[in-house]
N, C-alpha and C positions, 0 to 999 in steps of 0.2 A: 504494500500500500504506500501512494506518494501524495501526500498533501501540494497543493500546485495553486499558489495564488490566482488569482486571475481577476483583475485591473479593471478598471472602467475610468475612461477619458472623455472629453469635449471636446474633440475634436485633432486633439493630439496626442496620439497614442502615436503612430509613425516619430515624431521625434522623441516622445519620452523612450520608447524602447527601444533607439538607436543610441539615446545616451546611456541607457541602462547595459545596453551591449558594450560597449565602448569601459565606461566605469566598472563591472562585475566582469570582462574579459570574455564575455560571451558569444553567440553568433545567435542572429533568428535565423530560424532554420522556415518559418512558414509567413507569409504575413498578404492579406486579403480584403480587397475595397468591398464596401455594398454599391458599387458598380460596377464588380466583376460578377454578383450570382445571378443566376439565369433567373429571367421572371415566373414565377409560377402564379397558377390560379386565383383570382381575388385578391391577389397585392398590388396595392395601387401604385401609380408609377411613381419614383423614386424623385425627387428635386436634385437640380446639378449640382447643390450645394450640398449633399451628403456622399454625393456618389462617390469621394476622395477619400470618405473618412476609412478607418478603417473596421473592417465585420471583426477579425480574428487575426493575430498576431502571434507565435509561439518564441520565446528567446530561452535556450538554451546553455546553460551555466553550467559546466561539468554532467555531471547524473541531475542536477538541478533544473528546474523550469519554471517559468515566471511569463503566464498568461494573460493577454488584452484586448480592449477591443474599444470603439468609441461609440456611446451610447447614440443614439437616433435621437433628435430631436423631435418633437411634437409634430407633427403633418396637419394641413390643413382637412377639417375634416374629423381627425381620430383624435382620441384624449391622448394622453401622454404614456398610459398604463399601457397602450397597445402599444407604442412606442419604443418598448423597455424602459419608460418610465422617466424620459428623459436624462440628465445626468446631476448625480447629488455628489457632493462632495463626501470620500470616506469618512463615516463614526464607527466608533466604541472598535478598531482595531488598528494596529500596528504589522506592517511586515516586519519580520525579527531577522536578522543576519546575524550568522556565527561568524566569524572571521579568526585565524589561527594566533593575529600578535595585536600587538596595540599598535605599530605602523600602519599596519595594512588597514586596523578599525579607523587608526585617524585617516589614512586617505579616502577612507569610502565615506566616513561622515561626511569629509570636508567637500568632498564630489558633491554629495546629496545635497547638504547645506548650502552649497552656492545658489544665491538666490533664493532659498528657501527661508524655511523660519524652525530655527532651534525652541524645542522644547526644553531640552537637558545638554549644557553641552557635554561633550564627550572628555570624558574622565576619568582616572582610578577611582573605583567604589570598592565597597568592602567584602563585594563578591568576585569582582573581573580588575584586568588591569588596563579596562577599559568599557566605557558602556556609554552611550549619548541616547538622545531620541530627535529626529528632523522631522520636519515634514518637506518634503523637496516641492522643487516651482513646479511642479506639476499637479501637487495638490497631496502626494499618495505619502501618508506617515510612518517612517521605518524605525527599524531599535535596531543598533549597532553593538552585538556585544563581542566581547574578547571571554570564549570561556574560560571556568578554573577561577580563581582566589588572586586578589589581587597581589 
């Protein structure tokens, strides 16, 4: 069993998970517009302004995966619930990264935090010899720890 985040954007999922590839050393291995799926029955046709965004994204980190996609906006016509609900900003969770030293935690925080907004900055706590919390300019909130005893 593999637990596999999977992301929702506003329109910028293509560059957040080019930067996430780039920062965590990873590759997307799949990534797909909703102006590439074929139309099917009773779905009404698409606006030129979504057709860019992207349906599904997979990025690739070792054995690791880290899933996205950019939510639809409301359509004229349908509520937003048919939608996928348009796009909300993440609550009540954090993606958590383990990371092997405190270097490697301070570059990926400081990745993350560019532009972003610290919750905690990245520090020796009394558990790790190293732990922060960001929320990156993309909106998505992560915890950076360094495991083991400070």
């Amino acid at each position: 069993m593999q637990f596999v985040p999977y992301l929702n954007f506003d329109g910028d999922a293509a560059e957040a998970m080019a930067f996430y590839a780039e920062l965590f050393g990873g590759r997307i291995v799949h990534q797909s517009t909703f102006g590439e799926m074929p139309p099917q029955e009773g779905m009404p046709p698409l606006p030129e302004a979504v057709k860019g965004r992207l349906m599904h994204v997979h990025l690739q980190v070792g054995a690791q995966s880290i899933m996205a996609s950019d939510t639809m906006p409301g359509m004229s016509g349908q509520a937003d619930e048919a939608c996928a609900g348009g796009y909300r900003k993440p609550q009540g969770m954090w993606v958590a990264i383990q990371v092997d030293s405190a270097d490697e935690g301070r570059r990926v925080f400081d990745g993350l935090a560019r532009d972003g907004q610290v919750a905690m900055p990245f520090q020796a706590t009394f558990w790790s010899a190293g732990f922060g919390m960001v929320t990156d300019r993309f909106g998505t909130p992560w915890m950076v720890n360094v495991p083991g005893e400070a």
